[in-house]
C-alpha positions in Angstrom: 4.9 20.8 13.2 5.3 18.5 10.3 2.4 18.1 8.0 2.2 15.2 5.8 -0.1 13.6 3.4 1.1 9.7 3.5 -0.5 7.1 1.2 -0.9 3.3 0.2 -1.6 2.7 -3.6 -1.7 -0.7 -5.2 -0.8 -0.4 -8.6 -1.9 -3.6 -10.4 1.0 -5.5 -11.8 -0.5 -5.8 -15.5 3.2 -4.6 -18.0 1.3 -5.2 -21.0 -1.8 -4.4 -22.8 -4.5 -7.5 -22.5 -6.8 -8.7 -24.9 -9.8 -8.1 -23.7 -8.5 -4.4 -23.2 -7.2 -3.9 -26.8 -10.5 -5.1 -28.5 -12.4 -2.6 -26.8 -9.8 -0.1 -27.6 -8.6 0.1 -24.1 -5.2 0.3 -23.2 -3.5 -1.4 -19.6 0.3 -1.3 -20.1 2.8 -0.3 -17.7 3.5 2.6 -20.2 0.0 3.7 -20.8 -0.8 4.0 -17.0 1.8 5.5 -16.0 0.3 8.6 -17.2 -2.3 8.3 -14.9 -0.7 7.7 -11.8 1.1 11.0 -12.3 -1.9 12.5 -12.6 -3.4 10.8 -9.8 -0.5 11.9 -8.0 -0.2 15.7 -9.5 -3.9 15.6 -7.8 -3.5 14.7 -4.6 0.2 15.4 -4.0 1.2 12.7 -1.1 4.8 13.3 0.4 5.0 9.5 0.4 3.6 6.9 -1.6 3.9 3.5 -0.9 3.2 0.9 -4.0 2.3 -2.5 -3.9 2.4 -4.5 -7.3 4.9 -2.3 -9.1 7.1 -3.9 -11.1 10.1 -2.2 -12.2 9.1 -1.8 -15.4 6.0 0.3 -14.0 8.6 1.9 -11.6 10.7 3.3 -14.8 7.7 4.7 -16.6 6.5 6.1 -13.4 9.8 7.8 -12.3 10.7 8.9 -15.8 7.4 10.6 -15.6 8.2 12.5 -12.7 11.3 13.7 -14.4 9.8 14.8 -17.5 6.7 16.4 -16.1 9.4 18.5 -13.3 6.2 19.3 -10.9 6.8 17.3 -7.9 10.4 16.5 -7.2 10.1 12.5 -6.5 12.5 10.2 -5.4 12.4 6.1 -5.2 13.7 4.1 -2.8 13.1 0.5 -4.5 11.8 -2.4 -3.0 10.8 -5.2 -5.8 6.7 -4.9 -5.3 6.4 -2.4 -2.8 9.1 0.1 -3.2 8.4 4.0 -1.6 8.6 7.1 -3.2 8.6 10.3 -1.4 9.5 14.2 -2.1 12.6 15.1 -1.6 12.0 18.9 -1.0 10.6 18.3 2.3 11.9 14.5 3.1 15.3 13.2 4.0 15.7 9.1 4.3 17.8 8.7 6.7 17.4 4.6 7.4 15.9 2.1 5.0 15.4 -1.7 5.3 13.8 -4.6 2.7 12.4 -8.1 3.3 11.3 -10.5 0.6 8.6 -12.7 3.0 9.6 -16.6 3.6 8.1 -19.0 1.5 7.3 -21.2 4.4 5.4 -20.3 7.7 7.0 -22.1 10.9 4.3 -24.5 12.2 2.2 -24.7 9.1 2.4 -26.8 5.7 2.8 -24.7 2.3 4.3 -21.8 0.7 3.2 -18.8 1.1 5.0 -16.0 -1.5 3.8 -16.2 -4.8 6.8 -15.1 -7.0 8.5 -13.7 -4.5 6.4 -10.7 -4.6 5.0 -10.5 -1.1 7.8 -8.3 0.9 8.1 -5.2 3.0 9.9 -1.8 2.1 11.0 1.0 5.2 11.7 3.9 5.1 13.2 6.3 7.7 12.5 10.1 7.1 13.6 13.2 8.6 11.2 16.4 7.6 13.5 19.1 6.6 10.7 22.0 8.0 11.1 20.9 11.4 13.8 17.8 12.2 10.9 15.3 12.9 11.5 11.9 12.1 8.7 8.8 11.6 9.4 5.5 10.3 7.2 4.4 6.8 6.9 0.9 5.7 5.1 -0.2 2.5 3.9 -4.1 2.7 2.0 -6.8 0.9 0.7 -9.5 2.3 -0.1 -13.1 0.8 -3.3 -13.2 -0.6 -5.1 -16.2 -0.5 -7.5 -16.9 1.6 -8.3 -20.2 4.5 -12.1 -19.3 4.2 -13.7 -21.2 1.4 -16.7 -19.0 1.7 -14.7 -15.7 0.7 -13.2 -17.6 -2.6 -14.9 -15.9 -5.6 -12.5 -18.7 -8.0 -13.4 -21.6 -6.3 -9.9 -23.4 -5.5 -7.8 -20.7 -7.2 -8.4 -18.3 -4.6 -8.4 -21.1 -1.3 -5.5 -22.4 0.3 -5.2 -23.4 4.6 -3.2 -21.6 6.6 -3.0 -18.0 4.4 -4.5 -16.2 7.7 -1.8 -17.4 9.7 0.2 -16.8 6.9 -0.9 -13.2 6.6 -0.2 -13.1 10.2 3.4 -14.1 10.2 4.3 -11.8 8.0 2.8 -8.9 9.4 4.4 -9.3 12.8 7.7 -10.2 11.1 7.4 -6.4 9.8 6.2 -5.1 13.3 9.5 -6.7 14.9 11.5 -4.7 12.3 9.6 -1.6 12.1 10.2 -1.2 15.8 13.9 -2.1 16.2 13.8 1.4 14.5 11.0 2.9 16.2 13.0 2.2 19.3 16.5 3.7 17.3 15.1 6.7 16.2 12.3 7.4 18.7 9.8 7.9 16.6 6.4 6.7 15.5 5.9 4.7 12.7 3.2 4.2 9.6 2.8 1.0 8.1 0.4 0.9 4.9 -0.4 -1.9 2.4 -2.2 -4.6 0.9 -2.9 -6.6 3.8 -5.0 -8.8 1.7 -6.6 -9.3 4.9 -10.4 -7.2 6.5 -10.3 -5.3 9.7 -11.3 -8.3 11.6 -8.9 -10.6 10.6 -5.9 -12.4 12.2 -2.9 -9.9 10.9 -5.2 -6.7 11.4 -6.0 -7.7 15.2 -2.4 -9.0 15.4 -1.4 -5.3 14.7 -3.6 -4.0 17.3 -2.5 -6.2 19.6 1.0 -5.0 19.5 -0.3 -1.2 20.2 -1.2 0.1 16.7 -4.4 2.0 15.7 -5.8 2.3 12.6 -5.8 5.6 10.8 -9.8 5.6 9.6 -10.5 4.6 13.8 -8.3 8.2 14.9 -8.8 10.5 11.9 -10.4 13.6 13.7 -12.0 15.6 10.5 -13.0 13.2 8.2 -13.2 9.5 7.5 -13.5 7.2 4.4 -15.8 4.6 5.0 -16.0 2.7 1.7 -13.9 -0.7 1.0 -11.5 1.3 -1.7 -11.7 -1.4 -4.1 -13.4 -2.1 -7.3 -12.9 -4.6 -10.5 -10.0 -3.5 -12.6 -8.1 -7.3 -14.2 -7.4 -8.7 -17.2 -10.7 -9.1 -18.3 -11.6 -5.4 -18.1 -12.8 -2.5 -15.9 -16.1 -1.3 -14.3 -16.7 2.2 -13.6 -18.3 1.4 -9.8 -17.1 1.1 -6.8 -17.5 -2.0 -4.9 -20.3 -1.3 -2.5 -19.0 -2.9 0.8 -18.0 -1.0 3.8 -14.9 -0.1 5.4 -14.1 -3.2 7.4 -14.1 -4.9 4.5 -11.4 -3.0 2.5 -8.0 -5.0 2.4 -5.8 -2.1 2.2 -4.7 -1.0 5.4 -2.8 2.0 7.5 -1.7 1.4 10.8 0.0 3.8 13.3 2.0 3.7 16.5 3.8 6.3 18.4 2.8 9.2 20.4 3.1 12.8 18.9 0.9 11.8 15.6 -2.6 13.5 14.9 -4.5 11.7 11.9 -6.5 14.7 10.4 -8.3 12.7 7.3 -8.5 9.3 6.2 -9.2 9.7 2.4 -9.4 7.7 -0.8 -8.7 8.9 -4.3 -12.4 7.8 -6.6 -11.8 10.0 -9.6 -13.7 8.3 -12.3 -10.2 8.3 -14.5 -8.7 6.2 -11.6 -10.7 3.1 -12.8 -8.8 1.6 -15.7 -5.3 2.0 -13.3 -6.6 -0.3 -10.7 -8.7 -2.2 -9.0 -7.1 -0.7 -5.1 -8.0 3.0 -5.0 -5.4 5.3 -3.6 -5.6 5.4 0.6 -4.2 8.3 2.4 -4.0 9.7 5.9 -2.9 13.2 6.9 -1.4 13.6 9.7 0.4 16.1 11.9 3.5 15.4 13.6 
């Protein structure tokens, strides 16, 4: 039996220190937190991790951090904004595949990729304890939204269509995820930044097409806070944003029999708050 600790962790895009930061004597470069995310990840020690909003400036800090410290032996397999890294003492990638998202949506008016940096990364592992394989996909999913009353930035944050938008691109994943599932006969984890709540159009599209989430199956212990806080260029609080789970936007889906979800977790460490404003998401599971 495979035990693995598999998690989602957006890592805020920010490469360089912002003003706001630097006259309060803060500090939110690439560089700087870095160092936390090792620690974050020295602390929880996942067997994969996959990133959303990491440049590859962030990736070289992050890996050459790995190196240096020696503790975990990490590897990267790169996908520009939500590459996957994962141990390679007890992981073999056997099967990979990237996507950068269209910029258009059949059917529907606009663009929907803001700088190209809404994509999917997969991963096919093999454990080396026992010869199981699952498939692992890392996403991130456009993010504005077609519900004026959910825009905290007025127009900034508003544009029609994004749910169906979101939606597209999830099942444009799915379709992927299980030409490989079907290869490999295996079961298969998707985690991301949907940008999108339990109830909404790409979630239930996901359900839909048989998967489950891993807070609705976890059998010892579940999460039930929205993993998200305010971490941007204009600074950090040191709270948690108080509303519940089916609000959160990062999400962990799961098809494929053979899979026990032990814990649905998050990562709340007050240190965590100047790194980002997603908190670290993780299931265990047992294969």
């Amino acid at each position: 039996m495979a035990k693995l600790r598999l998690m989602s962790n957006n890592i805020w895009c920010a490469e360089s220190n912002c003003a706001t930061w630097a006259e309060k004597g803060e500090d939110c470069s690439a560089e700087h937190r870095s160092k936390g995310f090792l620690q974050v990840y020295k602390d929880t020690l996942p067997d994969v991790i996959g990133l959303q909003e990491c440049t590859a400036r962030l990736a070289d800090f992050l890996m050459q951090r790995f190196k240096d410290d020696g503790t975990i032996p990490y590897a990267l397999l790169w996908g520009r904004d939500t590459p996957i890294i994962y141990r390679t003492d007890k992981l073999e990638l056997i099967d990979s595949d990237y996507l950068i998202y269209p910029l258009e949506v059949p059917g529907f008016e606009g663009e929907f990729n803001n700088a190209k940096t809404k994509s999917y990364c997969i991963a096919v592992f093999k454990a080396k304890e026992d010869g199981k394989v699952f498939v692992f996909a890392s996403t991130h999913l456009w993010w504005k939204t077609s519900d004026r009353s959910k825009c905290w930035r007025g127009d900034y944050d508003y544009q029609e269509h994004s749910d169906e938008a979101r939606e597209y691109q999830i099942n444009l994943l799915i379709d992927r995820v299980e030409e490989l599932r079907e290869k490999y006969n295996c079961p298969a984890f998707i985690v991301g930044d949907f940008n999108a709540t339990y109830d909404s159009l790409a979630v239930q599209s996901a359900f839909k097409r048989g998967y489950v989430h891993g807070h609705d199956v976890a059998t010892d212990y579940r999460d039930e806070k929205n993993g998200h806080h305010f971490c941007y260029a204009e600074g950090y609080d040191h709270y948690e944003d108080p509303k519940p789970f089916k609000e959160s936007i990062d999400q962990f889906i799961i098809k494929g029999e053979g899979v026990t979800v032990k814990r649905f977790d998050r990562f709340y460490e007050d240190y965590y708050m100047c790194l980002s404003d997603h908190f670290p998401m993780w299931c265990d599971v047992e294969l």
